[in-house]
C-alpha positions as CSV (number, residue, x, y, z in Angstrom):
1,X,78.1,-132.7,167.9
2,X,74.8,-131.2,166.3
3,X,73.7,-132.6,163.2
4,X,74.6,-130.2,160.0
5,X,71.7,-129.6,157.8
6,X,73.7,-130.0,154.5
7,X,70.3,-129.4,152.5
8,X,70.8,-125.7,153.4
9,X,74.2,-125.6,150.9
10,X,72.2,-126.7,148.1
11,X,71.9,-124.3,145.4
12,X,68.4,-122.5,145.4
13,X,66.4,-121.1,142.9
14,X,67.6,-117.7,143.1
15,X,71.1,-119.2,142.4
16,X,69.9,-120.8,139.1
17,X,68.4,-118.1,138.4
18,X,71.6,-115.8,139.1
19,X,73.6,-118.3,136.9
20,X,71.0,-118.3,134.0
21,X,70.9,-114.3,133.7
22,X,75.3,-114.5,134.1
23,X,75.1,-117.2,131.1
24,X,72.6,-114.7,128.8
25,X,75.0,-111.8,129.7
26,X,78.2,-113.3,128.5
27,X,76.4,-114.6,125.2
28,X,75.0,-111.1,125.0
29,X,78.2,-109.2,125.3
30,X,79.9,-111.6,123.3
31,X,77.7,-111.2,120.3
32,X,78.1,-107.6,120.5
33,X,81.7,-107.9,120.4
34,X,81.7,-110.4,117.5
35,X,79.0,-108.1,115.6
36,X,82.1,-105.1,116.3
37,X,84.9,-107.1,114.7
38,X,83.5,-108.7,112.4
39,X,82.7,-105.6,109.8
40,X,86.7,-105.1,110.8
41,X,87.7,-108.3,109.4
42,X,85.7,-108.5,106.3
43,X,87.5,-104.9,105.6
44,X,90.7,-106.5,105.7
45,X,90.0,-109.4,103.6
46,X,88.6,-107.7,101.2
47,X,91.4,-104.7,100.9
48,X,93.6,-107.8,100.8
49,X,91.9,-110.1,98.2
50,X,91.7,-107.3,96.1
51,X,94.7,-104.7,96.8
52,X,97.3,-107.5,97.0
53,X,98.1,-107.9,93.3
54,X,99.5,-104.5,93.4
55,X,102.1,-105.0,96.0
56,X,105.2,-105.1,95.0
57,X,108.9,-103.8,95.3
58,X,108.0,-101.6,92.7
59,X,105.2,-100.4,94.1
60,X,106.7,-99.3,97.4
61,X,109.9,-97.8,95.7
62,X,108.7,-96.1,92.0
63,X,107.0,-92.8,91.5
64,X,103.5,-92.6,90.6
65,X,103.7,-92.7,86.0
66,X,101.0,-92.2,83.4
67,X,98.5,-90.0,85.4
68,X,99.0,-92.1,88.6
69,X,96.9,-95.0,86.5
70,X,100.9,-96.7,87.2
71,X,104.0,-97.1,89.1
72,X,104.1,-96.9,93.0
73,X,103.8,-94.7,95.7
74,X,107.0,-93.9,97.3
75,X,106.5,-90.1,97.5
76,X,103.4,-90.9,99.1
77,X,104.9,-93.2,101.8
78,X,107.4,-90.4,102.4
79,X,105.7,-87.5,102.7
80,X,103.0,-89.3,105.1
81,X,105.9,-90.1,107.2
82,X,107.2,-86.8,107.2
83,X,103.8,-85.2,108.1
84,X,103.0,-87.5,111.0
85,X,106.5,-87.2,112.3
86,X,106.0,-82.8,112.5
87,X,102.6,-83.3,113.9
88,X,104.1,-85.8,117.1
89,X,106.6,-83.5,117.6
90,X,104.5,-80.4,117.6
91,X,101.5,-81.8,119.8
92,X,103.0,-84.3,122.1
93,X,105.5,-82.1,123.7
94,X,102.5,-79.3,124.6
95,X,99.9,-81.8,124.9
96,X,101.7,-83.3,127.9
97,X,102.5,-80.1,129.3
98,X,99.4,-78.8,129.3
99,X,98.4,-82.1,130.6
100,X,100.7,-81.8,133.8
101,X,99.5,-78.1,134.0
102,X,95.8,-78.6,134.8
103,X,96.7,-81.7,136.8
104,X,99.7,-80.4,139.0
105,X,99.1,-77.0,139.1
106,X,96.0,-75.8,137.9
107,X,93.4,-75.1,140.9
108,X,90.1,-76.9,141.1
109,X,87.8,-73.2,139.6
110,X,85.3,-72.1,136.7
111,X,88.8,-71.4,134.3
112,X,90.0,-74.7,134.6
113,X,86.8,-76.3,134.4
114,X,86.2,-74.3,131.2
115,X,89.5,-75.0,129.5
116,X,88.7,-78.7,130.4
117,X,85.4,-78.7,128.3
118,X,87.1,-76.5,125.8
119,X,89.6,-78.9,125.5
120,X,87.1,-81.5,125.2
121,X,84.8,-79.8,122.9
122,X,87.5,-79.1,120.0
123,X,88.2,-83.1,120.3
124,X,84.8,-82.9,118.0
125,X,85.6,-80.3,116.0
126,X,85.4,-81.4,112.0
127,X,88.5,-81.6,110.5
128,X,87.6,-79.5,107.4
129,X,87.1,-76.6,110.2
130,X,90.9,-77.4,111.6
131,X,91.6,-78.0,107.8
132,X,90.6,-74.0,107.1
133,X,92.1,-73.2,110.3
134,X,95.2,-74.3,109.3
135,X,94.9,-72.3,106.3
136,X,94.5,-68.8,107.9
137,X,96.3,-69.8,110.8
138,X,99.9,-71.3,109.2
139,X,99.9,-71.4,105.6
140,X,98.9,-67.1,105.2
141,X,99.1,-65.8,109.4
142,X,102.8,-67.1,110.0
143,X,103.4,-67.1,106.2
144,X,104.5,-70.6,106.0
145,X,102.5,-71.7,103.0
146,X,101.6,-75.0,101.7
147,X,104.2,-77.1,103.2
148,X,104.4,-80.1,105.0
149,X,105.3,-77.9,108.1
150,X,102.2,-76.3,107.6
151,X,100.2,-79.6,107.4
152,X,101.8,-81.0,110.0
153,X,100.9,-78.3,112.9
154,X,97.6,-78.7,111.4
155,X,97.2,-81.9,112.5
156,X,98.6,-81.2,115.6
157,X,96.0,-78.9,116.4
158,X,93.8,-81.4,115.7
159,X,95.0,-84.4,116.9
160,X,96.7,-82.1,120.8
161,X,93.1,-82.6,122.4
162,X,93.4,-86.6,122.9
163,X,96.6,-86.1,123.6
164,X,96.0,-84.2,126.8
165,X,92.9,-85.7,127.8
166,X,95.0,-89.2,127.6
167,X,98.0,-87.6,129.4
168,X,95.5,-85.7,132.4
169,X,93.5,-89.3,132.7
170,X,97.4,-91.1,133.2
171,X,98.6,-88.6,135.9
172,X,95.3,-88.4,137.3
173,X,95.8,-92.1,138.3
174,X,99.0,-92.0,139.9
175,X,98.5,-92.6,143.5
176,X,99.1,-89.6,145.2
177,X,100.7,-91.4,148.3
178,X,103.5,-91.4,145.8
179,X,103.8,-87.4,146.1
180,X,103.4,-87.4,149.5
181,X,106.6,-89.4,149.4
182,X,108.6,-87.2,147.7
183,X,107.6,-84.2,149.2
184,X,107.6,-85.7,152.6
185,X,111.4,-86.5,151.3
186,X,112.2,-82.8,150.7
187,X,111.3,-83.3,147.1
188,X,109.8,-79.9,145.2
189,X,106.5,-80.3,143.3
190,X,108.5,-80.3,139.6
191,X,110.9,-82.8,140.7
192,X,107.9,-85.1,142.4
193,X,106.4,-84.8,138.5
194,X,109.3,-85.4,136.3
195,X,111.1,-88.2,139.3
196,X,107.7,-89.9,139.7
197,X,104.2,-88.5,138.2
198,X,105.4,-88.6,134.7
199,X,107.5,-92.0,134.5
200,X,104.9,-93.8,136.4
201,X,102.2,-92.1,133.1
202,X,104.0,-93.1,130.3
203,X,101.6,-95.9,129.6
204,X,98.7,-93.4,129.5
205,X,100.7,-91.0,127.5
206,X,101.7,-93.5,124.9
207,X,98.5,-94.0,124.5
208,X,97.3,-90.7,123.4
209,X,100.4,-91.1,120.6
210,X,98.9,-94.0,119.3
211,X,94.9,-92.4,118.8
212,X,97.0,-89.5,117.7
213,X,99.2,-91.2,115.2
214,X,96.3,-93.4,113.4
215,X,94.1,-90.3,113.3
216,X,96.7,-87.9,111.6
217,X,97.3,-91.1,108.9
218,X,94.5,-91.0,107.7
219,X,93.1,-87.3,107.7
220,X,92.8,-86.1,104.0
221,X,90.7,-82.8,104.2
222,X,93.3,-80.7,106.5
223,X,96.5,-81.8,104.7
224,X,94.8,-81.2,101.7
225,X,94.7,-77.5,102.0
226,X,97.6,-77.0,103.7
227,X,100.6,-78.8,102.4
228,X,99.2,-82.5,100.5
229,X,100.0,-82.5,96.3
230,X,98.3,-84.6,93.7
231,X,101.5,-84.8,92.4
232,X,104.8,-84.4,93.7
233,X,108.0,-86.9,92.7
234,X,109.9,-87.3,95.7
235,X,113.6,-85.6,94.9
236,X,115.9,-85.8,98.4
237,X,117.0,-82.2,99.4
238,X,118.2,-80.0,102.4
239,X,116.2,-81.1,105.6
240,X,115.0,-77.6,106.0
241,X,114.0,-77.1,102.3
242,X,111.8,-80.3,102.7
243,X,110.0,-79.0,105.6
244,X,109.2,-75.9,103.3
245,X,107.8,-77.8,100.5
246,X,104.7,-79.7,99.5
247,X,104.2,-83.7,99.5
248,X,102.5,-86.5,98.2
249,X,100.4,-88.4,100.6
250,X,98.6,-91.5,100.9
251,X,95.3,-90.4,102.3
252,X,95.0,-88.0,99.7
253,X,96.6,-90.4,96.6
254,X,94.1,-92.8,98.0
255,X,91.3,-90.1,97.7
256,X,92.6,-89.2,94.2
257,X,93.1,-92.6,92.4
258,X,89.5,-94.2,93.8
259,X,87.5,-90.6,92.4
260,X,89.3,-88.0,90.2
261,X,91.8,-90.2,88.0
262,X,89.8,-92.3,85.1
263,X,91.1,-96.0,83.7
264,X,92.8,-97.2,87.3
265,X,93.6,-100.5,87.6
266,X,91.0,-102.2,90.3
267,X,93.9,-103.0,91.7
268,X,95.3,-100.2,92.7
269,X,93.3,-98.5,95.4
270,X,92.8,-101.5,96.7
271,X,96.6,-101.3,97.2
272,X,96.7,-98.0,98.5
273,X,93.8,-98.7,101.3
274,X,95.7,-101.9,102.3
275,X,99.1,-100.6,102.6
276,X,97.5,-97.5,104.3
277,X,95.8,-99.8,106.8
278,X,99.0,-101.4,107.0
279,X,101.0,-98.4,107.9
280,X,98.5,-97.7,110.7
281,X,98.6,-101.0,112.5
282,X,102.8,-100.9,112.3
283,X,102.9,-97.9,113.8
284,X,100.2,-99.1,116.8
285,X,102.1,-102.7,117.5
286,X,105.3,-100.9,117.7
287,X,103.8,-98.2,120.0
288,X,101.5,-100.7,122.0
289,X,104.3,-103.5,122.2
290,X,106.4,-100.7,123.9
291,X,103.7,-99.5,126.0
292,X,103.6,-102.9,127.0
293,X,106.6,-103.4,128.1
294,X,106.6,-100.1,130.1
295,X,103.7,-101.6,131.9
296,X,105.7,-104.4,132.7
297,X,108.3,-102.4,134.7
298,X,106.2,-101.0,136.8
299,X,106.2,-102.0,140.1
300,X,102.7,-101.0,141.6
């Protein structure tokens, strides 16, 4: 047997080198991600040092009183519900379509191309332009006035473009060994996509709904115009009469209460903001946690 020269395993300097610069990278990068969530967290401690004496059963249940300066925000709560709920079922619907279009359908030429930047390009639009949009588009076009209808298709115009860039990205990924499959199975191209493609893109899908949903929570200036009230009591009524009429909301209360109503409670927009926040990060778990468990029955 030949003598092994064991000196040769020994770690050299390009090695200590190597594991110096890996060392200075992960302290780097996990600076910067401290230095991201930190501004995060001392949001949320302050909202909830200071907008936590307002919470109470009273103040999710009761009406706005005296000027908004009292009371809760129940009509608030509602008609934000109600407006995000229109705009999902507006934009996710045709934002997945449109999605499976240009992915499954659409050729590879300049008109695709185009409606792909297009697509991206109105992702940056500012909202007070989708805001006046909205108005000459819903609320005085299709006649349907201020309403939460009107609000809602607002923000789904708005809030479509992540929604199909999200959707394109998740089919995009799909192997496309698995359409081979089918079709070498005797499958058509629209049963491959809603058998296969689509089920196997949920994940991405669900996450466009979830940038969607905590954008269209907090967007003040298009509901505003189209279909938000300073001041509306909430009074239960005919589904269809609702969808016709204006709302409270709590981008918009929040908006009012902090600038244009005098002698507020500190308190209270502090209370507002948090349960705002709040509402936004309910609505993600659920939608991540069941995303999540999507993920889980996959089996690639």
């Amino acid at each position: 047997m030949t003598d092994i020269d064991f000196k040769s395993f020994k770690a050299q300097p390009l090695d200590y080198k190597n594991q110096r610069n890996q060392r200075l990278y992960r302290l780097l990068f996990g600076w910067m991600t401290v230095l991201l969530i930190l501004p995060v967290l001392i949001i949320l401690v302050l909202l909830t040092a200071k907008g936590a004496p307002a919470l109470s059963w009273e103040f999710f249940t009761a009406d706005p009183i005296n000027g908004m300066t009292e009371g809760g925000i129940f009509p608030c709560l509602i008609g934000t519900i109600w407006i995000v709920a229109v705009a999902l079922f507006a934009s996710v619907p045709l934002g997945v379509a449109c999605a499976v279009y240009l992915s499954e359908y659409a050729p590879d030429n300049t008109l695709t191309r185009l409606i792909n930047l297009a697509i991206i390009n109105l992702a940056g639009v500012p909202s007070i332009v989708h805001a006046l949009f909205g108005v000459g588009a819903f609320v005085m076009f299709f006649d349907l006035g201020t309403s939460i209808l009107a609000a809602g298709l607002t923000l789904a115009v708005m809030t479509m473009p992540v929604v199909i860039v999200s959707t394109r990205e998740s089919l995009q990924a799909v192997p496309q060994a698995f359409r081979e499959a089918c079709w070498s199975l005797g499958a058509t191209r629209s049963q491959t996509i809603r058998k296969v493609v689509i089920p196997n893109s949920v994940t991405g899908i669900l996450t466009g709904v979830i940038l969607e949903v905590s954008r269209t929570v907090g967007e003040t200036a298009p509901i505003m115009f189209t279909g938000a009230a300073l001041f509306l009591p909430f009074v239960p009524d005919n589904f269809f009469e609702r969808l016709s009429s204006q709302t409270m909301a709590m981008s918009l209360h929040l908006f009012t209460v902090s600038t244009q109503v005098p002698n507020v409670p500190e308190e209270l927009p502090f209370g507002v903001a948090l349960v705002l926040i709040g509402m936004v990060l309910v609505l993600n778990s659920v939608s991540i946690a069941f995303r999540m468990y999507l993920r889980g029955q996959k089996k690639w």
